[in-house]
C-alpha positions as CSV (number, residue, x, y, z in Angstrom):
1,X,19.9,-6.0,-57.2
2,X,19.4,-8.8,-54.5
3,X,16.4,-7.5,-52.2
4,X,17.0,-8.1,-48.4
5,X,14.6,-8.4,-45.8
6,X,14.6,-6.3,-42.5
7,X,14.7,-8.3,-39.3
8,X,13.4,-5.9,-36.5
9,X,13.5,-6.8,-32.7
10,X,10.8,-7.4,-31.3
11,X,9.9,-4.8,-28.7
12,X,7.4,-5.3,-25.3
13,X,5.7,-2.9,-23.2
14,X,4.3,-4.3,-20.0
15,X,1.8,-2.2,-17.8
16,X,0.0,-2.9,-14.6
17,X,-3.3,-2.3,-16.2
18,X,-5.4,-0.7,-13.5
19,X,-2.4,2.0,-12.5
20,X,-1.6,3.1,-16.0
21,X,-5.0,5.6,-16.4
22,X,-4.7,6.3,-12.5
23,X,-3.8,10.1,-12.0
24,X,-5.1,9.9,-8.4
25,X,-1.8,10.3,-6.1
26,X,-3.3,9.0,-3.1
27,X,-1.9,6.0,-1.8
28,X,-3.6,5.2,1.2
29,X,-3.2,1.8,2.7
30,X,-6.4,-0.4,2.2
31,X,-8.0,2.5,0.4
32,X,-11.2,2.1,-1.7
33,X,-11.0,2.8,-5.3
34,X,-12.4,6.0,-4.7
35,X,-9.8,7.2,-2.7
36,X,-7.0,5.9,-4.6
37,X,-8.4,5.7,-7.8
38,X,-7.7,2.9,-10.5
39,X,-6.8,3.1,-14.3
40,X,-9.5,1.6,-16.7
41,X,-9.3,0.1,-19.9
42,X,-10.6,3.2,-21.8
43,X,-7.6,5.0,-20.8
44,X,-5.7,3.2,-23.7
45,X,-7.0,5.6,-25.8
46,X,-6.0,5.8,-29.5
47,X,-3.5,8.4,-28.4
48,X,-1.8,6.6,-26.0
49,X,-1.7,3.7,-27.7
50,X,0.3,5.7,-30.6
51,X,2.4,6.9,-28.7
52,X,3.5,3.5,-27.2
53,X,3.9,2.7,-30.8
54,X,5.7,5.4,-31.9
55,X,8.3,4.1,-29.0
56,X,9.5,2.0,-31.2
57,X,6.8,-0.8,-29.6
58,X,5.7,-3.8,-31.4
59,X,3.6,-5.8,-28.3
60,X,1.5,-4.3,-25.6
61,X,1.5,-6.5,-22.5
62,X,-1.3,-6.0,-20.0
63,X,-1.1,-7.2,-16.7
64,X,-3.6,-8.0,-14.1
65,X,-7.0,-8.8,-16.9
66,X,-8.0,-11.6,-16.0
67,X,-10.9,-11.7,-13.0
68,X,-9.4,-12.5,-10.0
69,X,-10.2,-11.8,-6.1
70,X,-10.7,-9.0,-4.9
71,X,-12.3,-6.3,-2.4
72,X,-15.7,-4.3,-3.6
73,X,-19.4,-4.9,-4.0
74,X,-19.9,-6.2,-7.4
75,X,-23.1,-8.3,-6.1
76,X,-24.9,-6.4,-8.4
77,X,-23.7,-7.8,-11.5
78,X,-23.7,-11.4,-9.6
79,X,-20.7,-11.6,-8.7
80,X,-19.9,-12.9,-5.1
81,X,-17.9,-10.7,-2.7
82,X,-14.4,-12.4,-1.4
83,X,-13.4,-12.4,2.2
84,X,-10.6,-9.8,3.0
85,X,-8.9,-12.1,5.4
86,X,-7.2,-13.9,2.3
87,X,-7.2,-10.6,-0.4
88,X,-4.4,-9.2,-0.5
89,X,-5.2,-5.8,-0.2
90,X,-8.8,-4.4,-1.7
91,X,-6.5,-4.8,-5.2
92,X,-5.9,-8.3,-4.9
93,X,-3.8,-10.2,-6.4
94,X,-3.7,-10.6,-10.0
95,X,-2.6,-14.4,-9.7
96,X,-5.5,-15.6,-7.5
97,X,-8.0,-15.6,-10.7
98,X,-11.5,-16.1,-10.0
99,X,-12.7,-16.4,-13.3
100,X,-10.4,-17.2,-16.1
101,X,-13.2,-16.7,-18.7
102,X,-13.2,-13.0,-17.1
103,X,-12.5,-9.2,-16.8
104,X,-11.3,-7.7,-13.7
105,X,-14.5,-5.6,-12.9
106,X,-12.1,-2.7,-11.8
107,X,-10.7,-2.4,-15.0
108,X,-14.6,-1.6,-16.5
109,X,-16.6,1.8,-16.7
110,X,-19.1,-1.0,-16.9
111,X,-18.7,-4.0,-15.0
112,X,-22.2,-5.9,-16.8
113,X,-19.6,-5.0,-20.5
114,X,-16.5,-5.8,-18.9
115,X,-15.7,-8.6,-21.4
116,X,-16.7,-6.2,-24.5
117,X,-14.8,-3.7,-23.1
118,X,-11.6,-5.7,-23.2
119,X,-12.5,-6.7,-27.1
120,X,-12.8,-3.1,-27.5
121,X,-9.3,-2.1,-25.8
122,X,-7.6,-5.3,-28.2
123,X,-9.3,-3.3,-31.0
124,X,-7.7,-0.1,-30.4
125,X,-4.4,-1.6,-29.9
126,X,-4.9,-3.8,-32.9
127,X,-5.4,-0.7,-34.8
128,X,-2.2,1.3,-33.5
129,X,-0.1,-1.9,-34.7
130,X,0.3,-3.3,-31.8
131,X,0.3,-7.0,-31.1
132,X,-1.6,-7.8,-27.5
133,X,-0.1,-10.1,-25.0
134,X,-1.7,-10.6,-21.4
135,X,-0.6,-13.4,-18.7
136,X,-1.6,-16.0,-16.8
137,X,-1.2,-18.5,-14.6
138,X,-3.1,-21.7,-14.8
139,X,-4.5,-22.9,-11.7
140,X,-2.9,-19.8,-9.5
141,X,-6.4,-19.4,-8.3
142,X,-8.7,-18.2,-6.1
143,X,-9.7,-19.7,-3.4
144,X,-13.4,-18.8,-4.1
145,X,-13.6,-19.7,-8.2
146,X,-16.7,-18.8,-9.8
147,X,-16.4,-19.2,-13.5
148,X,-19.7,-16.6,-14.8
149,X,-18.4,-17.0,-18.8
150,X,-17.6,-21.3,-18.8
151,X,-17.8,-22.5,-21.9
152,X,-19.9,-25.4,-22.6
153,X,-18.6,-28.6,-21.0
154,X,-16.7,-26.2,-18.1
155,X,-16.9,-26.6,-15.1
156,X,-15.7,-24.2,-11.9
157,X,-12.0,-25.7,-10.7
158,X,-13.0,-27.3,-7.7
159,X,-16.3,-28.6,-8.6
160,X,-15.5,-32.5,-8.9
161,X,-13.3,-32.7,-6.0
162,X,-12.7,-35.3,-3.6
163,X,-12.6,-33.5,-0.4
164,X,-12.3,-36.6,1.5
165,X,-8.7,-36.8,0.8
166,X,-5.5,-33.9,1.4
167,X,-4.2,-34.6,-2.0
168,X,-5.7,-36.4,-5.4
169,X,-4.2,-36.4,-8.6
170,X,-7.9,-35.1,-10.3
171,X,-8.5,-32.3,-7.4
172,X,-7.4,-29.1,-8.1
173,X,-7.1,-27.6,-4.9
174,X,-5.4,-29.6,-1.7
175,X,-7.9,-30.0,1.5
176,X,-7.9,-30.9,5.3
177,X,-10.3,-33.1,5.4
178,X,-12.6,-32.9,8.7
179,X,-11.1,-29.0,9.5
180,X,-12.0,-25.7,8.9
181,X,-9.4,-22.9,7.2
182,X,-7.8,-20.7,9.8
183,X,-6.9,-17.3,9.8
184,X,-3.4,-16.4,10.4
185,X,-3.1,-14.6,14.0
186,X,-2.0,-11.7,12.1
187,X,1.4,-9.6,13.6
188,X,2.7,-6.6,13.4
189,X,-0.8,-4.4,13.5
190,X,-2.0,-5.8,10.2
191,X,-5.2,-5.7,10.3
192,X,-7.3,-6.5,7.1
193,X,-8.8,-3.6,5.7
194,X,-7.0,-1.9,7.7
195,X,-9.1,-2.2,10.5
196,X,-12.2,-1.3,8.8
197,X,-16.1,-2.7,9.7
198,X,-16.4,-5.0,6.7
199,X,-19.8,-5.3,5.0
200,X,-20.0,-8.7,4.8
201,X,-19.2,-11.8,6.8
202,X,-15.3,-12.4,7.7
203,X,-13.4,-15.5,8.2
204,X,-16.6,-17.9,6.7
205,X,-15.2,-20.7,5.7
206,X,-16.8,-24.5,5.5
207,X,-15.1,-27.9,6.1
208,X,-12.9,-29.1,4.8
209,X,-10.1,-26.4,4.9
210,X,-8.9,-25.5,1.3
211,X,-5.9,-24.8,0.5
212,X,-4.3,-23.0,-3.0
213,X,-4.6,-24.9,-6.1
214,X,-1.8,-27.0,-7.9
215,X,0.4,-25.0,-9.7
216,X,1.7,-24.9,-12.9
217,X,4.1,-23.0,-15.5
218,X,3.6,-19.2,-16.1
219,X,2.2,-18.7,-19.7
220,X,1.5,-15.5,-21.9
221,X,-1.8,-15.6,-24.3
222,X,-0.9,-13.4,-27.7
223,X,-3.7,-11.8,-29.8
C-alpha cells in the first residue's frame, strides 16, 4: 500500500501583544498603564497557548516586541525617557523601534528580565507546538535609538552620521543641517498627553533637525 503524506495549511494567529492579557476596559485617551492596563507576556500561559493550538494553529505572531518609543519612566532600568511631542500616544508606536536588540518594557513583569522573559514566552509556545513569528521593520526607527543589547561591533543607527548634509547614502536618518526639529502647531485640541504636566523636558531637540530614518521592506523573524 503506497503511503501518502499529509500536506496541512499553514495556519497564523497574529495578536497585538500588550492587549491580548489586558482585561482592563478603560480606554481613556492618553491614559497611563494603570488606568488602562496592558497585556504582558506571562499572560500566554500554557493554557492559552493550547488553546490557540487546539484552533487548529500552527504559527503564533506577536506584534509590537521589539523596544520601541514610548511614554513611561523606565529611567530606572537606564533606559532614557522619549518626548511625547513625537509618541504617538503613551503606547507608541510599535514601528518607531528604539532598540532592535530589545523587549518593549511594557510587555515585562520585570523590565531589568525583559529579554529572558521573551525567551521564556518562545518557550511556552514552543512547547504547545507552535512556531513563533514576530515583525519588524528595519530602519522604521525611533527618532531617539539607544541600542542597551548591541552586539559586538554595533553600533546605535545614527551614530556615524554626517549631519552636515540633508541626505548621504551611509546616514541613516535625513537632517537639516543648521535647524532645530519643530513641533507641529498641533489642531483640533490635540494636545500631547492629553494636556497633562509632563515630568520631563518637552520639545528638547538639538541641531541639526532629524528627520525619520530610511526605510526599507517589512520582514517577519521565525523561531
Amino acid at each position: 500500500m503506497k503511503k501518502t503524506t499529509e500536506i496541512r495549511k499553514a495556519v497564523v494567529y497574529q495578536v497585538f501583544t500588550r492587549l491580548f492579557g489586558n482585561t482592563n476596559t478603560t480606554n481613556k485617551p492618553w491614559g497611563t498603564i494603570e488606568e488602562n492596563g496592558v497585556g504582558k507576556l506571562s499572560d500566554f500561559t500554557q493554557k492559552a497557548l493550547k488553546e490557540i493550538k487546539d484552533l487548529g494553529v500552527s504559527h503564533i505572531w506577536y506584534t509590537g516586541i521589539p523596544h520601541h518609543a514610548l511614554i513611561r519612566d523606565y529611567t530606572a532600568y537606564g533606559i532614557s525617557n522619549d518626548d511625547p511631542d513625537i509618541v504617538k500616544g503613551r503606547a507608541g508606536s510599535p514601528y518607531a523601534v528604539k532598540d532592535y536588540y530589545s523587549v518593549n518594557p511594557d510587555l515585562a513583569n520585570d523590565p531589568l528580565n525583559r529579554n529572558l522573559e521573551f525567551k521564556e514566552l518562545l518557550a511556552r509556545s514552543h512547547k504547545a507546538g507552535l512556531k513563533v513569528i514576530i515583525d519588524i521593520v528595519p530602519n522604521h526607527i525611533a527618532r531617539k535609538y539607544e541600542g542597551k543589547n548591541n552586539p559586538e561591533g554595533v553600533v546605535d543607527f545614527g551614530a556615524n552620521d554626517n549631519t552636515n548634509v540633508v541626505y548621504d547614502r551611509d546616514n541613516n536618518f535625513y537632517y537639516n543641517p543648521g535647524e532645530s526639529f519643530m513641533v507641529p502647531d498641533w489642531r483640533n485640541g490635540y494636545q500631547p498627553l492629553g494636556g497633562r504636566t509632563s515630568t520631563w523636558p518637552m520639545a528638547n531637540f538639538p541641531k541639526p533637525g532629524k528627520m525619520d530614518g530610511k526605510w526599507f521592506p517589512f520582514v517577519q523573524t521565525r523561531f
